[in-house]
C-alpha positions in Angstrom: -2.0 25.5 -3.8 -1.1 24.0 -7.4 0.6 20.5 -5.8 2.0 19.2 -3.1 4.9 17.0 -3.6 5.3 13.9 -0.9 8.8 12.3 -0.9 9.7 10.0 1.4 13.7 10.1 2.6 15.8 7.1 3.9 19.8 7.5 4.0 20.1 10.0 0.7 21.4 13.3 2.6 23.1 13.5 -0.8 20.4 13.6 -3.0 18.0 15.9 -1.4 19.8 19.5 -2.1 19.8 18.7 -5.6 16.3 16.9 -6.1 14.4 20.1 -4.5 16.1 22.6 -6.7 15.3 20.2 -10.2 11.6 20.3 -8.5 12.2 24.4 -7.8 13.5 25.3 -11.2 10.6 22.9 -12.7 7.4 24.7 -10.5 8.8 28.2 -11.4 9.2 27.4 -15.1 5.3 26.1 -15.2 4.1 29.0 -13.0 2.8 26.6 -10.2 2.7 27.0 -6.4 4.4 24.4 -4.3 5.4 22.6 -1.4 7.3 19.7 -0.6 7.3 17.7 1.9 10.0 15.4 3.1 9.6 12.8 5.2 12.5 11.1 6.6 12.0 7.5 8.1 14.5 6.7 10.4 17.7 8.0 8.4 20.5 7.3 10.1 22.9 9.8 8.3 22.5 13.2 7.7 19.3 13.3 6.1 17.3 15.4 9.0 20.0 17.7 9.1 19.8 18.6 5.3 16.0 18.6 5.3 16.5 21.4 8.2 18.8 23.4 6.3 16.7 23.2 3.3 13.7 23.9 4.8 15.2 27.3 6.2 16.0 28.4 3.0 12.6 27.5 1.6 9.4 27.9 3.7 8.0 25.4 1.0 10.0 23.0 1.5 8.6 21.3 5.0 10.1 18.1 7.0 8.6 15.3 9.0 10.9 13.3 11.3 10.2 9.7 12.3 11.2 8.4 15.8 12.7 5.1 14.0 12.3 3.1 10.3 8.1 2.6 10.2 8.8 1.8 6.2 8.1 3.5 2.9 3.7 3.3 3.6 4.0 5.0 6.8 5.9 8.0 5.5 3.5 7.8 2.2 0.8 7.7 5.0 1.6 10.9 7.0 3.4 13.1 3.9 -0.6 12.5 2.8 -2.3 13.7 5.9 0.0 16.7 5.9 -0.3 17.3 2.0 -2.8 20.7 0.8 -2.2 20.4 -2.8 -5.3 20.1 -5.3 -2.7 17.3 -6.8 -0.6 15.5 -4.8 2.7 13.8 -6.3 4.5 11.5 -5.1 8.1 10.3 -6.2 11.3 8.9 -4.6 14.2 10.8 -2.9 17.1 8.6 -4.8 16.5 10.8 -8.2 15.7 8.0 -10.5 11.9 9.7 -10.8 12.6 13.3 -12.9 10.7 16.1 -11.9 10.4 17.0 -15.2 7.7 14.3 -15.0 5.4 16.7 -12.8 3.6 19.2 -14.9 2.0 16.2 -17.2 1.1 13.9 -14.3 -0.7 17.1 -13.2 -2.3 17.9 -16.4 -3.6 14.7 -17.0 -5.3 14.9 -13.1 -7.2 18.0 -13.6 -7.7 17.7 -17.3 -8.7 14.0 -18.2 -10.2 13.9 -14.7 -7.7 10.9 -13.8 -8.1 10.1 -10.2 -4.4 8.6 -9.8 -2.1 8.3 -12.2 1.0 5.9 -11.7 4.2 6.0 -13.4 5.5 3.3 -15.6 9.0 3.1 -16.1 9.0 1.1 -18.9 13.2 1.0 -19.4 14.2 0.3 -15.8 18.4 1.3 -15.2 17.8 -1.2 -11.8 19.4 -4.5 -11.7 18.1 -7.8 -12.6 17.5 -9.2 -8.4 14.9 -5.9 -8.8 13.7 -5.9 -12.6 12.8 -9.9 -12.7 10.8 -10.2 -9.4 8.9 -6.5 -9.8 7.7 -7.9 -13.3 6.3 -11.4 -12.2 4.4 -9.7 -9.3 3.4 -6.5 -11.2 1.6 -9.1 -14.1 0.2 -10.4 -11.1 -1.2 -7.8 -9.2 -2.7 -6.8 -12.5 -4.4 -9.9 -13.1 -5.6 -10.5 -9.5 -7.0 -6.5 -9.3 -7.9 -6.2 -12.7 -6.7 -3.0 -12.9 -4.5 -2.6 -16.5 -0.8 -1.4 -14.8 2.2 -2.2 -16.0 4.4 -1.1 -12.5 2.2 -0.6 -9.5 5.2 -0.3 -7.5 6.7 3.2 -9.5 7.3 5.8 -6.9 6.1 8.6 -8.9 2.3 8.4 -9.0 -0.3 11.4 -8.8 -3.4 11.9 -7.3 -6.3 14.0 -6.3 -6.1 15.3 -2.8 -9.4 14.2 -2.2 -8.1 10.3 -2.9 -5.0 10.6 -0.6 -7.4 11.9 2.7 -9.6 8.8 1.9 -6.8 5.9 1.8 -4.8 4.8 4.8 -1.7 3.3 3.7 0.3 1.2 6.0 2.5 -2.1 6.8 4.0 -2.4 3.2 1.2 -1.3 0.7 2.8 1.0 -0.7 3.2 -1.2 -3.6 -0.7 -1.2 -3.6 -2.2 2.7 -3.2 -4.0 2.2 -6.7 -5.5 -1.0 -5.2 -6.8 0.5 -1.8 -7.7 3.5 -4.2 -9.7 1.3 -6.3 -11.7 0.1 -3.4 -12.3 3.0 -1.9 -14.3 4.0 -4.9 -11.7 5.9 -7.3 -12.1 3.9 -10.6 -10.4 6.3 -12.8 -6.5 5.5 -12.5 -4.8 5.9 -15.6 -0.9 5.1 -16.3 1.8 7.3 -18.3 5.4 6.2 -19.3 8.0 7.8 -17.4 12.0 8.3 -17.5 13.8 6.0 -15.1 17.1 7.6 -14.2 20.3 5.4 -12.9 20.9 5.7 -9.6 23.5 8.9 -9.4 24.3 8.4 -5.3 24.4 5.6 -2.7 22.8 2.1 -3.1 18.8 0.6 -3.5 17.7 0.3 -0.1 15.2 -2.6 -1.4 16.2 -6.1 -2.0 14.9 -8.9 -4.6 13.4 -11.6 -3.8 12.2 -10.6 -0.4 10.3 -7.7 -1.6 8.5 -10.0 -4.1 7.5 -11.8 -1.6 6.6 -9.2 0.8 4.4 -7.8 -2.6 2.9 -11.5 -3.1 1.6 -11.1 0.5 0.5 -8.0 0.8 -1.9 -8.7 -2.6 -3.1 -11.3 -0.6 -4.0 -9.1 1.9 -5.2 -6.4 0.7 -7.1 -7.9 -1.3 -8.9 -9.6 1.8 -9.1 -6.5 3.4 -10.7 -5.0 0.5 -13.7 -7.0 -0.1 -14.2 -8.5 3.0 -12.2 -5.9 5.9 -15.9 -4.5 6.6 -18.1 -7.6 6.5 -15.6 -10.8 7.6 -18.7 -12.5 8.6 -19.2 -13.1 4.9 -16.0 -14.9 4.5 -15.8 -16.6 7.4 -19.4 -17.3 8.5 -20.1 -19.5 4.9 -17.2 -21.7 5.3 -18.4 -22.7 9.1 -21.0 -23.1 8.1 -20.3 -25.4 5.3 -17.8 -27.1 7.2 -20.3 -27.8 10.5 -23.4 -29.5 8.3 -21.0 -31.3 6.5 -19.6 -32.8 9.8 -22.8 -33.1 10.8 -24.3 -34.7 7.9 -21.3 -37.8 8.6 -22.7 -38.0 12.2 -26.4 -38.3 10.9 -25.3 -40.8 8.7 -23.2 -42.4 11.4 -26.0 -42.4 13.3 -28.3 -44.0 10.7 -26.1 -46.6 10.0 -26.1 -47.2 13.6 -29.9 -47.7 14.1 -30.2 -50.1 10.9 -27.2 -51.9 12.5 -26.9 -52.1 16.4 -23.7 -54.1 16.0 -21.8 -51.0 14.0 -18.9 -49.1 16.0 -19.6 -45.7 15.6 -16.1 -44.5 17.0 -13.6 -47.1 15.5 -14.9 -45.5 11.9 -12.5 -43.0 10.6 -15.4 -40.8 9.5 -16.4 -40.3 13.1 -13.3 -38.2 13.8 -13.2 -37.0 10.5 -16.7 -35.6 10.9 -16.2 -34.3 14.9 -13.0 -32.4 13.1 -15.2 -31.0 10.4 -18.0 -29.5 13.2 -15.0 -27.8 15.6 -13.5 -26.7 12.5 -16.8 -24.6 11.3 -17.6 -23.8 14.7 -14.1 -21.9 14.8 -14.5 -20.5 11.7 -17.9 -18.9 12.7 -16.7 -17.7 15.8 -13.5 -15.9 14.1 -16.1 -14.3 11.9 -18.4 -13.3 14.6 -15.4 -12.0 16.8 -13.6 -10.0 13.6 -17.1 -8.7 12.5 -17.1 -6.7 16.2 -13.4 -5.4 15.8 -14.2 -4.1 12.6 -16.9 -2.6 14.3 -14.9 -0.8 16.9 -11.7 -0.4 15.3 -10.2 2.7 15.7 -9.5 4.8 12.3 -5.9 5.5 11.4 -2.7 4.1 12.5 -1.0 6.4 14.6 2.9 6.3 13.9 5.3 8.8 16.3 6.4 11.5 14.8 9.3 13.2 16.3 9.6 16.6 15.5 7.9 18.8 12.4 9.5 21.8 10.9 7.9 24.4 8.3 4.9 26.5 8.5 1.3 25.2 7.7 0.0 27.0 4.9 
């Protein structure tokens, strides 16, 4: 199979009929085999429904139902488990990414060897409580990663299927596959200029400020998680370390300054308590490294999110 496309579906039971036949009338016209799969994540209007009729009109078109909202990454997450594609797309139910997109995203996977390629929607018909924030974090995110993208956050990306069955994507970094990419050893990601449509039905589901700040954290984290979620002991372990001698070096000194001079008060000095702080302080430090460094040991491998029900055949 040519690509699989991975949409995931919150609230837009209006956009969906019209969405899979762009994508339909754009495969057929390139000559490329197809599925889609939609994955709805907790809709709570007819969404299921249309992904059920759609699905019975088109065995490629195949539906994954979430007990409740899990969030954008967890529908990313299992629409890539289930995906067979050689390339896998990925793009947003709301029609703002065009399907006419597809073909080059998929050219430029199997022909300039890309490993991901992320869309950058460099004229943006969102308003300015989206635009402002997702710049200011996206300059970040690019500084921080060092990798040269102007909107990690686009919806329509592309990738090789072997990249999506070696990421895990989950809590909210979404906004971050080409960093968890990057670290899992895919170095090629490349980055083309895409058409942004207005929003034709319902509202953004995403607000402003929150979801910069949610972004801002999640860099944070998995950044964290990137270099150090195997080996913890290498973050923490040095600054216990470096915390318990240097507590220790005060008591030494204390100590010193009490044998040269029987009459000094060892615990009326501020550096007593400063340095007893110091030593409990590394001594934590060294255990959270010790005790993360055997959960990351023993942790188990995916997240496992509830899945309903599934409808289409398994090709």
């Amino acid at each position: 199979m040519n690509i699989s496309i991975v949409i995931p579906v919150l609230d837009e039971e209006e956009s969906l009929p019209e969405l899979c036949s762009w994508i339909r009338r754009v495969m057929e016209e390139n000559h490329l085999s197809y599925e889609i799969i939609l994955v709805d994540d907790g809709s709570t209007d007819r969404s299921w429904e249309v992904i059920e009729s759609l699905s019975l009109e088109d065995p490629r078109i195949r539906g994954i139902k979430f007990q409740r909202n899990y969030g954008k990454s967890a529908a990313l997450n299992e629409g890539f488990v289930a995906a067979q594609g050689d390339v896998v797309i990925t793009m947003d139910a709301d029609m703002q990414d065009s399907p006419d997109e597809i073909p080059a995203l998929r050219r430029m996977i199997l022909e300039e060897n890309y490993d991901l390629v992320s869309g950058w929607k460099k004229v943006r018909h969102d308003p300015a409580s989206k635009t402002i924030p997702s710049r200011f974090f996206n300059w970040t995110a690019a500084k921080v990663t060092r990798i040269p993208l102007h909107d990690f956050n686009c919806g329509l990306k592309a990738y090789r299927n072997r990249v999506v069955k070696s990421i895990e994507v989950y809590g909210e970094m979404h906004r971050y596959v080409p960093v968890i990419a990057k670290w899992s050893g895919f170095r090629k990601i490349g980055e083309k200029v895409v058409q942004h449509r207005a929003r034709k039905y319902g509202s953004t589901k995403f607000g402003g400020l929150g979801r910069g700040m949610k972004g801002l954290l999640d860099l944070v984290s998995i950044m964290f998680v990137g270099k150090y979620g195997k080996r913890p002991m290498h973050f923490f372990g040095p600054l216990g370390v470096l915390s318990f001698f240097l507590g220790f070096g005060l008591f030494l000194y204390l100590g010193i300054s009490k044998l040269v001079n029987p009459q000094f008060a060892i615990t009326i000095h501020p550096s007593f308590y400063f340095g007893l702080t110091l030593m409990i302080i590394g001594s934590q430090l060294f255990l959270t490294g010790f005790i993360a460094e055997m959960i990351s040991r023993n942790a188990p491998g995916r997240n496992v999110y509830l899945v309903e029900k599934r409808i289409g055949a398994k090709p």
